[in-house]
N, C-alpha and C positions, 0 to 999 in steps of 0.2 A: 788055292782057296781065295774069295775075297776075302781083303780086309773090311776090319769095321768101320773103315773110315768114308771105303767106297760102298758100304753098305747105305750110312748114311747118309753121303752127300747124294746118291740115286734115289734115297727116300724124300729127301728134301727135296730134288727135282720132282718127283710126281707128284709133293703134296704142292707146291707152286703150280704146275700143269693143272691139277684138279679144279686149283683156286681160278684159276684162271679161266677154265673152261667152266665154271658155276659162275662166275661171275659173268662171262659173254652169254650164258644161257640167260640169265636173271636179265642183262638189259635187251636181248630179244625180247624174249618174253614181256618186259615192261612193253619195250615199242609195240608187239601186238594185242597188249593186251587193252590197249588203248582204243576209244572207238569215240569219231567224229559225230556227234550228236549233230539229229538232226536242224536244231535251231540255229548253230553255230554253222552248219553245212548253208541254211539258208541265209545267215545274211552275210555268208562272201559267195555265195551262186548269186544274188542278184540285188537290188540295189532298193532292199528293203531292208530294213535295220528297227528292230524292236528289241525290249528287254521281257525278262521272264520266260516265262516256261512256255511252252507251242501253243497250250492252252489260254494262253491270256494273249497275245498277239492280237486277235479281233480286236477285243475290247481296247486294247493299249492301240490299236492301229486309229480310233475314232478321232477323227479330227484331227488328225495329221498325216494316214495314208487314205486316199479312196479306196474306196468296197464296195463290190458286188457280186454278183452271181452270174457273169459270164467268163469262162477263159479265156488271158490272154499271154501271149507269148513275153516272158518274164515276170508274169506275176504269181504272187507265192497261192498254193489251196491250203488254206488250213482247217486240219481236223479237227473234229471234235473231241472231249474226252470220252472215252467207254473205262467198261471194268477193268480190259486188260491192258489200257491203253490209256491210264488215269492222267498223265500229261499232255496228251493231246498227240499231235503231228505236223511237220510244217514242208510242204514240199516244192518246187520251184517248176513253172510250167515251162517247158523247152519246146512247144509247137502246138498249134491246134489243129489236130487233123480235119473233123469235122465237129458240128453240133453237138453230137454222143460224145466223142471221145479225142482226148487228148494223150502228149506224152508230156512226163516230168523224169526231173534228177532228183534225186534224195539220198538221204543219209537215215542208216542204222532202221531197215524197217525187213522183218525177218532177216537182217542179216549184220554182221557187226562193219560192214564196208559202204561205200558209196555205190547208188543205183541208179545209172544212165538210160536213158530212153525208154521206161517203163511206161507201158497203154494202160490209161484210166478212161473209165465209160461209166456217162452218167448215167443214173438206174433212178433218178428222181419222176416221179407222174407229169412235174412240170417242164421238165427240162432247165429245172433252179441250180442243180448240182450240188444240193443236200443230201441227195444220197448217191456215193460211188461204189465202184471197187476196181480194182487194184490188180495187174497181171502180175502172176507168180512167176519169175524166173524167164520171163522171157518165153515161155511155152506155147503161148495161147491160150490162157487157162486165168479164171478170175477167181481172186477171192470173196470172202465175205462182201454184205455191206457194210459201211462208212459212213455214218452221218458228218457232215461236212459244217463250219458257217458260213464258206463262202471265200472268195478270193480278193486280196491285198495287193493294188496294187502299185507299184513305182513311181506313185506321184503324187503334189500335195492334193491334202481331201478338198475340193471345192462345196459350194452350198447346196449343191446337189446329192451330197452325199450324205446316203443313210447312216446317220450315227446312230442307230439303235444296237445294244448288245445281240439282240435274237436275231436270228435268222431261220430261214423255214427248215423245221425237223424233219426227221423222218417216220412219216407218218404211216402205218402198215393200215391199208383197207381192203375190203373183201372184194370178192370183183365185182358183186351187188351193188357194194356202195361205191367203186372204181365208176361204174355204168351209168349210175344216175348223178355223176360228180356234175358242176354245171360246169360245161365248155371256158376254158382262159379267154379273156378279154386279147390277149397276143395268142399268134399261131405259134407254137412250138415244134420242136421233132417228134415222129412222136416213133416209142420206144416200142418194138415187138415183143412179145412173150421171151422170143430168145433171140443174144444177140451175139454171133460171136461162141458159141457154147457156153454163153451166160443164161442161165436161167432166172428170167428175173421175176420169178412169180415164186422163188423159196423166200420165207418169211426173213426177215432180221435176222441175223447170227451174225458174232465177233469170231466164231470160235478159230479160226486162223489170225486171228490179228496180234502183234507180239506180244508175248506175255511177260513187257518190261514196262519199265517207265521210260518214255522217249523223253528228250527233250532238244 
């Protein structure tokens, strides 16, 4: 028979074991339970540095970063805020393929980890890059639109630069009124009905976009 002595120093070993194994479960779990926001992700991807949430970043970039509306290789795009998306987004451009479409790295956008070489294509009328969207996973395949304000980038703002908070929306027009818009003063790309298995004639929807607060 055991004794009750080995009964209890075997008890006592398993409740140590137990403890131990809840304990290394509880600090895994802490470590993944952790997720790199995206504003943090962007100012050690590139060599812009603003406070606040993704959302203020334009405004806080006035007169101290240059802004505009063309990609460039290191400069951040920042979102705008939507319903599902009330902080905004801030993402870091790693290449400009062409005109339409570039790629970026990001943090925490459908997903709680870091996102490398993801294809974004502009879908704006003017070729401003107020309106994007965003490839899902690598597939080939784009999400919603994005109204954007426009791109921040890595160096001081000179006198040239727009410090105005706005930047051009996204504006949904019919194709009536698409048809009789009057021709840009610059030549632009100019964007097909579809591009890529984008369709870029479905109206405005968020309804993929993460249903958190990014920051």
């Amino acid at each position: 028979m055991i004794g009750l002595a080995t009964l209890a120093a075997t008890g006592a070993a398993e409740a140590r074991s137990h403890h131990h194994a809840g304990h290394a479960h509880h600090r895994y779990a802490s470590v993944h339970a952790h997720v790199i926001q995206c504003v943090a992700f962007a100012k050690e991807a590139s060599d812009v540095e603003l406070r606040g949430n993704a959302r203020d970043w334009w405004s806080r970039a006035a007169g101290v970063y240059e802004r505009g509306h063309a990609p460039e290789e290191g400069s951040v795009l920042n979102f705008r805020p939507t319903g599902r998306m009330p902080l905004g987004h801030v993402a870091v451009v790693t290449q400009v393929v062409d005109s339409r479409t570039i790629q970026i790295d990001q943090s925490h956008w459908n997903s709680r980890g870091i996102s490398r070489d993801v294809s974004v294509v502009d879908v704006s009328p003017n070729n401003d890059w107020s309106a994007v969207r965003v490839e899902l996973g690598h597939q080939g395949t784009y999400g919603s639109i994005y109204p954007t304000f426009g791109f921040i980038y890595p160096r001081a703002a000179g006198p040239d630069d727009d410090s105005s908070d706005s930047a051009p929306r996204v504006i949904e027009a019919t194709a009536t009124q698409r048809a009789h818009r009057h021709r840009p003063i610059t030549e632009v790309a100019e964007m097909p009905a579809t591009m890529r298995g984008i369709d870029t004639t479905v109206p405005l929807s968020l309804d993929d976009a993460p249903n958190r607060n990014l920051r």
